[in-house]
N, C-alpha and C positions, 0 to 999 in steps of 0.2 A: 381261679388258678393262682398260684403263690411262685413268683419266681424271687431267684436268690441272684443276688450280683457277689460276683467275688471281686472286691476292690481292694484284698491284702499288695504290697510289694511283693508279696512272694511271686514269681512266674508262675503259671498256671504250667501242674504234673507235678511242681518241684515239691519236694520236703523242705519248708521250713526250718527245720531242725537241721538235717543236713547243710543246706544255703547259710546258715548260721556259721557254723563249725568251718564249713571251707574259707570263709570270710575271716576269721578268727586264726584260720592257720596261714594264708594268703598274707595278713598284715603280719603275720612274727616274723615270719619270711624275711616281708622287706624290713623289720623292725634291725634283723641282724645283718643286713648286709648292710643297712647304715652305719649301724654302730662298730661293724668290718671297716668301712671306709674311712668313718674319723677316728680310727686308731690309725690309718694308714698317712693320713697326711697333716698338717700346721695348724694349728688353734688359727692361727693369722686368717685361715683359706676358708672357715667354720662358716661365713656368712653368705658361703657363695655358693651358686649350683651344681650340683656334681651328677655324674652317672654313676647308676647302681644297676647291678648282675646281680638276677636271681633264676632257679634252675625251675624250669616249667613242671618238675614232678610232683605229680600232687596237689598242681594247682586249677584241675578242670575239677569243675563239679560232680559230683557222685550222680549216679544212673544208674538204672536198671535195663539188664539188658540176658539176652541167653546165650551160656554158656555153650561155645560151638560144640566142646568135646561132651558134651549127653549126648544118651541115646536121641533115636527118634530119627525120622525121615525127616531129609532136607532136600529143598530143590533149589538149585543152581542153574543160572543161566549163563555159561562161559564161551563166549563169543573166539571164533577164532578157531576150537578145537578139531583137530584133524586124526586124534589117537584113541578116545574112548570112545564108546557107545551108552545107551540107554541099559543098566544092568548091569555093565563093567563094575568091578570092587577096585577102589584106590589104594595100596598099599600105605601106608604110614611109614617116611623118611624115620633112617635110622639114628637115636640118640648122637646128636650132638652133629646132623649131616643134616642139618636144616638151611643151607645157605649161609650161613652167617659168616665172616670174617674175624671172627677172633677178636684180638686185642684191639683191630683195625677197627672191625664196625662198632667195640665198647668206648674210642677213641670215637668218632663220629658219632654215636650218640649222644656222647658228653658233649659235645660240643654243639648239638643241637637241641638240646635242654636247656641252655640257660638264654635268656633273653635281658637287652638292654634300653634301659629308658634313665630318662632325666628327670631328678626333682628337682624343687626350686628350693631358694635357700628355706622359705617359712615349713614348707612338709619337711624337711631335714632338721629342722630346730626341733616341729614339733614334737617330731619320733627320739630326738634325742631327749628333749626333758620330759620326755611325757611320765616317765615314771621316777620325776626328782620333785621334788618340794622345798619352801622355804621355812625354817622351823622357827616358832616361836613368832608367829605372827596371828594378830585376832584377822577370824578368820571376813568379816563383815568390811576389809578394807583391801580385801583382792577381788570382791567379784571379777569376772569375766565382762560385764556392762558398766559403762560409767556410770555415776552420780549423776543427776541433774537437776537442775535449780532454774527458779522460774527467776524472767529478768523481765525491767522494763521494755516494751518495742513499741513505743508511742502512741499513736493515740487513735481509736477505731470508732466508729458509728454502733458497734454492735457489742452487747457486752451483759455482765450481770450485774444488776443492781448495786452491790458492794463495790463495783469496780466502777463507778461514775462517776469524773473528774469535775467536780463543781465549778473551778472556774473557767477553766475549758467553755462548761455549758451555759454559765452564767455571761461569757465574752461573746461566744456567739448568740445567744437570745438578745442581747443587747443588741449586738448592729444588727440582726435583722429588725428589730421593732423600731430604730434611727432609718433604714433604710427603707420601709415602710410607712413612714410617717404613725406611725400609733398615740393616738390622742394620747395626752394629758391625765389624768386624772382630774388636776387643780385647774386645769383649763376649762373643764368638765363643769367644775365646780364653781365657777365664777362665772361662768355663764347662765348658770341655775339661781347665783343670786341676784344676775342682774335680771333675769326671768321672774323670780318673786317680788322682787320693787316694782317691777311696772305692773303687775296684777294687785298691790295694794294699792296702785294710786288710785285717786276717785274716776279719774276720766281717763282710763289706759285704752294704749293705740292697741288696738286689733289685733293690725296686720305685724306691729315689731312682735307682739306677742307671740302668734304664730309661726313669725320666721324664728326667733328662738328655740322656740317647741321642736323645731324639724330640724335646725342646726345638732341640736343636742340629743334628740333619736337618732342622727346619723355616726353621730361621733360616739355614743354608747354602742350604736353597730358596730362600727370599723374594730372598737374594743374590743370586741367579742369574738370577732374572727381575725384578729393579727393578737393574739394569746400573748401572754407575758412568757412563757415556756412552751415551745412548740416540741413535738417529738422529731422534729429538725436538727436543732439546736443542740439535742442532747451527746455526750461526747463519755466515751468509755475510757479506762485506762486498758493498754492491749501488753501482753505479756506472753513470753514465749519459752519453752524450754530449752536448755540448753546444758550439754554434760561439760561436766567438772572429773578432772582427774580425782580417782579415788585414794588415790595415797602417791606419794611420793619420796625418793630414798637418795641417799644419799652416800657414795662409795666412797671411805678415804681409803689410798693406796702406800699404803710407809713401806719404802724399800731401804735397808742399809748399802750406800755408793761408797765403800770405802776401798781403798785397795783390796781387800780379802774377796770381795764381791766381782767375778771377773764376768767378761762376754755372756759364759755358758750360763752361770746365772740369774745375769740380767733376761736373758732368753727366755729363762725357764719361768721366771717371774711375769714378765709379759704375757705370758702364753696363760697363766693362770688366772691373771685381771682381764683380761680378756673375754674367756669363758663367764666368769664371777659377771662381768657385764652384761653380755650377751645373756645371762638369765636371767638376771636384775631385770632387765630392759621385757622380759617375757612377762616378769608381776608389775609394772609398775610403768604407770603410763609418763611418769618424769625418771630420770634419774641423773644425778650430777657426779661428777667425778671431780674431785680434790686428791691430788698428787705431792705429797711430800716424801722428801726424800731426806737423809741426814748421812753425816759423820760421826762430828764430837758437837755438829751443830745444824739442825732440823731447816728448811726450807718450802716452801709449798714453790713448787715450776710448773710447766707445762709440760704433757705428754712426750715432746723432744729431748724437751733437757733433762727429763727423768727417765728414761730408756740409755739414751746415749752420749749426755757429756759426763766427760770424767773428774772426778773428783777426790785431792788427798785429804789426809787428815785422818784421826783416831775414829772409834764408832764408841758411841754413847744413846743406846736408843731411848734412852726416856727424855731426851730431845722433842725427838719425835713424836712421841703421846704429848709431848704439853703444848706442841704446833696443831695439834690434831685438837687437842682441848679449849686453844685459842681463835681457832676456825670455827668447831661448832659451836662455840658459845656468840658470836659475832654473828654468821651467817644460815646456821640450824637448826633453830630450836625445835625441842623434841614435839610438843607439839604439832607442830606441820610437818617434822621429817622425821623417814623410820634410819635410824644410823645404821651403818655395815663399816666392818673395817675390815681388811686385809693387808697381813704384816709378811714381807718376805725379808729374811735374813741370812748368814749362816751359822748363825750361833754365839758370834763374840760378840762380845761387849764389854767396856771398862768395868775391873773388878769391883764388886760392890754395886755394878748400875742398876743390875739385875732384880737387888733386891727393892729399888725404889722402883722398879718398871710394875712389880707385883703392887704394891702399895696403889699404885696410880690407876691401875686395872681393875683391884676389887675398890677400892675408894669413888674412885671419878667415872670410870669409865664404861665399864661394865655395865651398872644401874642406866648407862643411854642406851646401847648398843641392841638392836635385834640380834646383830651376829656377829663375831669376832673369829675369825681363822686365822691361824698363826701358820706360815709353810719357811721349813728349815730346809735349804736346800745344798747339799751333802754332792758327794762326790761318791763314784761306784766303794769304790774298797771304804770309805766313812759309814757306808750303808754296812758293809758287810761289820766292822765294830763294831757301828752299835744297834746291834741288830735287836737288842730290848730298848723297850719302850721309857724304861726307866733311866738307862744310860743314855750321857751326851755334855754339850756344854753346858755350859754355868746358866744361860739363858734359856735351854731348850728344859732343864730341870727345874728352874722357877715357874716358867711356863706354865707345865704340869701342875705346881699346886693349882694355879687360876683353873684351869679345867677343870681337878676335882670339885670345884667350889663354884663353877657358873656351867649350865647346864650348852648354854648357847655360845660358848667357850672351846674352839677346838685345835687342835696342833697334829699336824703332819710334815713327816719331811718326804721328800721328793729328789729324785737325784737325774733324773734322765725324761726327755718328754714321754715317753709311755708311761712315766709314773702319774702324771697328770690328769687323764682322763679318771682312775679309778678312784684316787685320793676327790677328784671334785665330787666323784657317785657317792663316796662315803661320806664326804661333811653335806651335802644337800639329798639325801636318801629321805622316801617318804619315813617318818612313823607310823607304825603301826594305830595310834591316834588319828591322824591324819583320814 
């Protein structure tokens, strides 16, 4: 007899297919009420756990079941009843006089459709980038598993032939054959020829004879079983795996602090590096962050003094591309790191800077960069100006040439934190490659 084990995930009765599909529509669900929630609150709060509301409709499994209103006998057992009989016909409650409460019970429905639970920040990250990519990277330097590389880890009794530390085995056969006393050889030997003298003499002693004889069969014994190489003494080299980060990146952040550059978009800028980090940080099991900031004069600070102290002075941004040029060539090399840059501004720049900032982008900079985003950040009625792509300032239209001419080259402007979330889905969107 042939029996069959069903060992699928599927539950036994279910459709496969079905189980599928509800699973498929269950995570889009929560796929949008995440991406509901972080429109709703601070890039700042992005790392932290939040509660999501999703509405129960639609999310029980498909079944098969019969339709109460067919034909056909039914029997019921309703406990309690004191008004029909066996035989009695039920009328049918008249359209729309079913009990129900109106606006009141479609109110309490709604409100007992949705249920709430908590993710943690990594399920909320990873529903949020799950369908963003980084462009222009070979693709053998993001797996998902590190690297790993085999290391020294001392030294083992057990091991393969190619891996046997000679002196190692040569130190210990040594003292054990010293701590065994292990004949001579040349001791061996000199005993042998003082054994041949006295057997050439005319009239040799016997008994010296003899006692040589049996000195030197026992010292050839002891040879023999205290080895010059014992499988003792033998000593392995041991090595052990161990992962290596598979790439690592490097984020510069050039912000213009000049007067024109007020609270709101220093804000708006933060919120954008931010984000840019937090996905960096999703590829890339290192990433460093270099903070310059300029006027008419470029500085690399720290995260404090580049958010919030103030600073006068003119704005000259290709400052800041040569402090960015002067950091990774010191501390960067291309190499070991994949470069990112992100440039927030609002546009101005001394006349004429513009055109050497182009110069320094396709020349120098470009040729390092996986990725360069430029964000122009604008004020509501500046959006409505210049509401083409081709209008703006003198920097946000040199710009543009570098974009038509570096493929991983992009510029958006942004004027309010709603604008934030979609402009990051547009510069880090899979390709259709991808």
């Amino acid at each position: 007899m042939t029996h069959f084990i069903d060992r699928r995930l599927n539950p036994k009765g279910k459709s496969l297919g079905n189980r599928q599909r509800f699973l498929r529509r269950a995570r889009t669900q929560i796929r949008e009420a995440v991406q509901k929630s972080l429109k709703d609150t601070s890039v700042a709060d992005i790392d932290k756990d939040r509660k999501i509301r999703i509405s129960t409709k639609g999310t029980k499994e498909p079944r098969f079941r019969l339709d109460p209103r067919a034909g056909g006998e039914h029997d019921f057992v309703l406990p309690g009843n004191k008004q029909f009989t066996p035989g009695d016909e039920i009328k049918k409650p008249p359209s729309g006089e079913g009990g129900g409460r109106g606006k009141e019970a479609a109110d309490f429905a709604e409100g007992d459709d949705e249920f709430e639970f908590t993710m943690t920040q990594d399920e909320v990250l990873d529903i949020f980038f799950e369908d963003l990519e980084l462009p222009n990277l070979v693709r053998t330097t993001l797996k998902d598993t590190p690297n790993k590389v085999w290391k020294r880890a001392g030294i083992t009794t057990s091991g393969s032939p190619t891996q046997i530390n000679l002196i190692r085995t040569m130190r210990n056969a040594q003292g054990r054959r010293m701590a065994l006393h292990r004949p001579k050889l040349k001791d061996i030997e000199a005993l042998q020829a003082e054994l041949d003298g006295l057997e050439r003499e005319p009239v040799a002693d016997r008994e010296k004879i003899a006692a040589l004889k049996e000195q030197i069969a026992k010292l050839h014994s002891k040879r023999k079983w205290v080895g010059f190489i014992d499988p003792v003494d033998v000593r392995f080299n041991s090595y052990t795996e161990q992962p290596v980060p598979t790439s690592q990146a490097v984020m510069f952040c050039l912000m213009d602090v000049s007067g024109s550059m007020g609270e709101r978009e220093k804000d708006l800028a933060k919120r954008f590096y931010m984000l840019l980090h937090l996905f960096l940080k999703r590829r890339y099991k290192r990433v460093d962050i270099v903070f310059i900031r300029h006027t008419h004069d470029a500085q690399e600070v720290d995260e404090q003094e580049f958010f919030y102290s103030r600073q006068s002075g003119g704005t000259i941004v290709s400052t800041a591309l040569d402090k960015m040029l002067e950091i990774q060539k010191e501390r960067y090399a291309t190499t070991d790191w994949n470069i990112y840059a992100a440039q927030a501004s609002d546009g101005y720049t001394q006349s004429g800077d513009a055109r050497r900032c182009v110069e320094m982008l396709n020349n120098d900079i470009m040729p390092l960069c996986q990725y360069y985003a430029y964000i122009e950040i604008l004020d509501e009625r500046e959006m409505e100006v210049f509401a083409s792509e081709e209008s703006g300032a003198e920097l946000w239209r040199a710009y543009r040439t570098v974009a038509d001419g570096w493929s991983n080259f992009a510029t958006k402007r942004i004027s309010k934190p709603a604008d934030i979330f979609p402009v990051f889905r547009e510069l880090f969107k899979k390709t259709e490659a991808a």
